[in-house]
Structures are given as structure tokens and as C-alpha cells.
C-alpha positions in Angstrom: -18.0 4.3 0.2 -20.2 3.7 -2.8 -23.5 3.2 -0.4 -22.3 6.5 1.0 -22.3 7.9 -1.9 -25.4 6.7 -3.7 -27.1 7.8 -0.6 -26.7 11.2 -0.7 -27.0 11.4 -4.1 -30.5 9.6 -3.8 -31.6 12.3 -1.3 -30.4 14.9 -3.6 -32.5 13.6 -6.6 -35.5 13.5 -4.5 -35.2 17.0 -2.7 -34.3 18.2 -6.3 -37.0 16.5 -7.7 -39.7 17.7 -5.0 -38.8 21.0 -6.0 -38.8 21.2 -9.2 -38.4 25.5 -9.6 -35.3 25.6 -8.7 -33.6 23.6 -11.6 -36.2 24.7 -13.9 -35.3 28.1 -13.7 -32.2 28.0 -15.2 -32.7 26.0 -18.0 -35.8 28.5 -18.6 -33.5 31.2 -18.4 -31.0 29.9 -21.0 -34.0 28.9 -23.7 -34.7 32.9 -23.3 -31.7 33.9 -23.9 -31.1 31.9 -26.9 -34.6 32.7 -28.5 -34.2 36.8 -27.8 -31.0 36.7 -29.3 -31.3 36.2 -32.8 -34.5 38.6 -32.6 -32.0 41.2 -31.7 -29.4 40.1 -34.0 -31.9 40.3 -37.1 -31.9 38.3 -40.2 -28.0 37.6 -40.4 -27.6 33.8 -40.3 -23.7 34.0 -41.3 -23.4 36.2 -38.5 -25.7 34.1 -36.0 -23.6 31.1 -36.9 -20.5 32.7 -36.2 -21.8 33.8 -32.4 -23.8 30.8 -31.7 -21.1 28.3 -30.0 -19.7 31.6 -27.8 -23.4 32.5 -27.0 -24.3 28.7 -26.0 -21.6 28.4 -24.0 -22.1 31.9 -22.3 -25.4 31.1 -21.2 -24.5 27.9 -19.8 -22.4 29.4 -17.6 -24.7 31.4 -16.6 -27.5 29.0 -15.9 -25.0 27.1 -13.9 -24.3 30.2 -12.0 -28.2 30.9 -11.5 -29.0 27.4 -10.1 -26.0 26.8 -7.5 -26.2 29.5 -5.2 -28.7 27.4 -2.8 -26.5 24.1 -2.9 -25.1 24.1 0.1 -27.2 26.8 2.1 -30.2 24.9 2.4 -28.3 22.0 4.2 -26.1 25.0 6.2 -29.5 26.7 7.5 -31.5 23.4 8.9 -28.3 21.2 10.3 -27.7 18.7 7.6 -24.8 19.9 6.4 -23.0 19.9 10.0 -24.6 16.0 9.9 -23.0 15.6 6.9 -19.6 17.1 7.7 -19.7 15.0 11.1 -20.9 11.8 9.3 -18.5 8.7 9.5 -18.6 9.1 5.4 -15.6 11.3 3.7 -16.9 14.3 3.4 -15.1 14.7 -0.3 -17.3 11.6 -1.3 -21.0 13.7 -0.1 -19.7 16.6 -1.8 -19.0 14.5 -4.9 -22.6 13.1 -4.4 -23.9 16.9 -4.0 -22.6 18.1 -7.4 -23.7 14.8 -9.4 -27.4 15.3 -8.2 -26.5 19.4 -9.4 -25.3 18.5 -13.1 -27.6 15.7 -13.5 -30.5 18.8 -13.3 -28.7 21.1 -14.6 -25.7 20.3 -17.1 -27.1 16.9 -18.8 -30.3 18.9 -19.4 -28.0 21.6 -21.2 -26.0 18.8 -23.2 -29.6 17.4 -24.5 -30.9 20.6 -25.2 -27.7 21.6 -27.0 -28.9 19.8 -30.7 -32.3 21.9 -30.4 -29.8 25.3 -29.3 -27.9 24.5 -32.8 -31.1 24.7 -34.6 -32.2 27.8 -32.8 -29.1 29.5 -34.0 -29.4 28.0 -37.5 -26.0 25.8 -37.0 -26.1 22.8 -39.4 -25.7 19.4 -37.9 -22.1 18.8 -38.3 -21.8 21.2 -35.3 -23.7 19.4 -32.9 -21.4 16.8 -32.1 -19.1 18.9 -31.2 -21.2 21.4 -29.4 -22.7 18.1 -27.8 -19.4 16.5 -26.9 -17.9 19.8 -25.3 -20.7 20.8 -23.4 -20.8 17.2 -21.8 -17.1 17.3 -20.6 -17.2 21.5 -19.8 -20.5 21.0 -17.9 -19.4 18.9 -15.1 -16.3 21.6 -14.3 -18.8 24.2 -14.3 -21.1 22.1 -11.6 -17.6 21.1 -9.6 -16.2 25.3 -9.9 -19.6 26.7 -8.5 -19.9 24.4 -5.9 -16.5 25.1 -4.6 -17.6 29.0 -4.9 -20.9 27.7 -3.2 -18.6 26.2 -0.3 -16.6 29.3 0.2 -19.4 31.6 0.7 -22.4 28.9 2.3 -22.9 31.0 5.9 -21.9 34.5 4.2 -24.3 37.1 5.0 -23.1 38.6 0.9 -22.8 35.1 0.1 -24.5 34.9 -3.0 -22.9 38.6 -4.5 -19.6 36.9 -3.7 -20.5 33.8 -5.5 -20.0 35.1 -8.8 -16.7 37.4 -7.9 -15.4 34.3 -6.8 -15.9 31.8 -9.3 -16.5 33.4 -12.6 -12.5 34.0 -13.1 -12.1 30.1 -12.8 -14.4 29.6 -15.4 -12.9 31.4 -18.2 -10.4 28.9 -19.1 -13.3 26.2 -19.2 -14.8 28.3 -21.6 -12.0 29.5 -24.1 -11.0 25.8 -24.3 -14.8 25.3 -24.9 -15.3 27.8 -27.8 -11.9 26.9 -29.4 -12.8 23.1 -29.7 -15.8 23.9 -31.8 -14.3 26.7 -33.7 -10.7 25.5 -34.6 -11.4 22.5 -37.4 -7.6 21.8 -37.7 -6.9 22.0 -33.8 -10.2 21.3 -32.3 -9.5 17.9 -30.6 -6.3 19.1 -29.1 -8.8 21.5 -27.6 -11.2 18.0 -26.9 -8.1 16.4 -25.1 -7.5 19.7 -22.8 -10.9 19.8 -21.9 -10.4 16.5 -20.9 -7.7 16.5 -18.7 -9.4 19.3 -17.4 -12.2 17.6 -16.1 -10.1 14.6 -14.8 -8.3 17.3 -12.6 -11.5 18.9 -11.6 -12.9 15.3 -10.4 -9.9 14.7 -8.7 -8.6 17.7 -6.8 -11.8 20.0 -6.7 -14.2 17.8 -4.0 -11.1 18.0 -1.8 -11.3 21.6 -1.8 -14.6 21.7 -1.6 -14.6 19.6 1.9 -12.4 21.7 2.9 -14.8 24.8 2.9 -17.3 23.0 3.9 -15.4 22.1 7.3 -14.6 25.6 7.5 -17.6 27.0 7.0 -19.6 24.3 9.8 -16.5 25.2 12.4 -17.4 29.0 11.9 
């Protein structure tokens, strides 16, 4: 199961790495977003500070959302995702593999931009850590959440309008536990833990579902 595994997700990093636009694009996007902001905000650095974890984590999201909806559609339109439905491998374990290839171009480059993100929005260092920390354990739902919503809608003529009707309400808890573990001081690792268990659930339950659509969706 593990040469499975690192198979696909070998053929992943290469296809992602031949083209390199399409995980580009949302990282560009996000860098935007976080320089125009505090031009439109103006010279309020109490004020920037306050918004910046919200903001950071908004954008994310939204970056995550931008560079999913092709995951699976590729593979749907030229037969390799039939293959790998078919394939003598689980079909949890390639979806797994899918995803990991997905965050390791989109959400670790987020996590390692994030202490450069706190500087942009004038954040002192003490936040990074924690900005850092929950951006590394709220990244990987976000990859496993849009994939799922990239499953259910992979062969859908609307497919990618549906995409973020679907997914974005699933989000939302990833994101208030992500904001209130790097504002709440007192309470912020109970927030930490949460995320946590989170993610654990996520890892566990959410490839399942995800083969799941996927079967659908090459039976249809």
C-alpha cells in the first residue's frame, strides 16, 4: 500500500511540477490580497494587527479554493481517473496521495509564507508561531474539504460554480477554530487541541468519502 501510494503521489509532484501556473496562481493571488489590504486600510497598525490573523486565514481559504477546482477533472477528462478508480490499489489510499501532492503546493507554501504575511501586516513575532502552527494543522483540512467538494462535482457541467456552494459551509468551523487559537491568549491551545482532533478526523474519515464520489462520479 505504501508503493501505491508513493506512486501516485510521485506522478502528482511531477504533473504539478510540469505545470507550474496552476499552483502558482494561488499563492500569487493571496500575496495580492495581503499587500492591497493594508493600502486600503491606511496607516492604522493597531487596527491592521487586529484584522491580520482573520485576513490571513481568509485568504488561505480562498487560495485553496482557487487551486482545487482542476484536481480531479483533469484525470476525469483523459481516463486516468477511471484507471485509478479500477486499479488493484484502494482507491481511499490514491485520493490520499492526490491531496498530499495538493497541500504540499499549495498549503506548506502558505505555512512558510505565513512569518513574511505577519510582517506584511505589521504582527510582531510572538504571533508567528502561532499563526505558523495553525495554519500547518488548518491547511491540510482545507486540501482534504475541497477535494471532497472537487469529488462531488468532477463530471458536472456547473461543476466548478458548485464547488464553492458546496464546500465553503464545511470550512467555516476550520476557520473559527483557526482565528480563535491565535486570538484567545488564555484559551488558545484548547483551540490548538480542537484543530487537532480535527485534522485527525479529517485524515481519517474524509478520503473515504472522497472514494466514494469518485466511484460515483466514474460509474455516471
Amino acid at each position: 500500500m505504501a508503493a501505491v501510494f508513493i506512486n501516485v503521489l510521485n506522478r502528482e509532484l511531477r504533473i504539478a511540477a510540469r505545470s507550474p501556473g496552476e499552483w502558482l496562481q494561488p499563492l500569487c493571488f493571496l500575496l495580492i490580497v495581503m499587500t492591497l489590504f493594508p493600502l486600503g486600510i491606511g496607516p492604522s497598525p493597531g487596527l491592521l494587527a487586529t484584522l491580520a490573523p482573520a485576513l490571513i486565514w481568509i485568504t488561505a481559504l480562498m487560495a485553496v479554493l482557487l487551486s482545487v477546482d482542476r484536481l480531479f477533472r483533469d484525470d476525469f477528462e483523459d481516463g486516468t481517473l477511471e484507471q485509478l478508480v479500477l486499479s488493484s490499489g484502494p482507491v481511499w489510499l490514491n485520493s490520499l496521495a492526490k491531496v498530499c501532492a495538493h497541500w504540499l503546493f499549495t498549503g506548506l507554501p502558505i505555512v512558510c509564507l505565513s512569518p513574511f504575511l505577519c510582517i506584511m501586516m505589521n504582527l510582531s513575532s510572538q504571533w508567528m508561531p502561532k499563526i505558523a502552527l495553525s495554519l500547518l494543522l488548518g491547511t491540510p483540512i482545507l486540501s482534504l474539504l475541497a477535494a471532497l467538494g472537487g469529488a462531488l462535482t468532477v463530471g458536472l457541467r456547473q461543476g466548478s460554480a458548485l464547488l464553492p456552494v458546496i464546500i465553503m459551509p464545511l470550512m467555516i468551523p476550520v476557520l473559527i477554530l483557526a482565528t480563535q487559537a491565535i486570538a484567545s491568549p488564555a484559551s488558545g491551545d484548547a483551540y490548538f487541541l480542537w484543530l487537532g482532533a480535527l485534522l485527525s478526523f479529517s485524515l481519517t474519515f474524509l478520503p473515504l468519502a472522497i472514494a466514494a464520489s469518485l466511484k460515483v462520479a466514474v460509474s455516471r
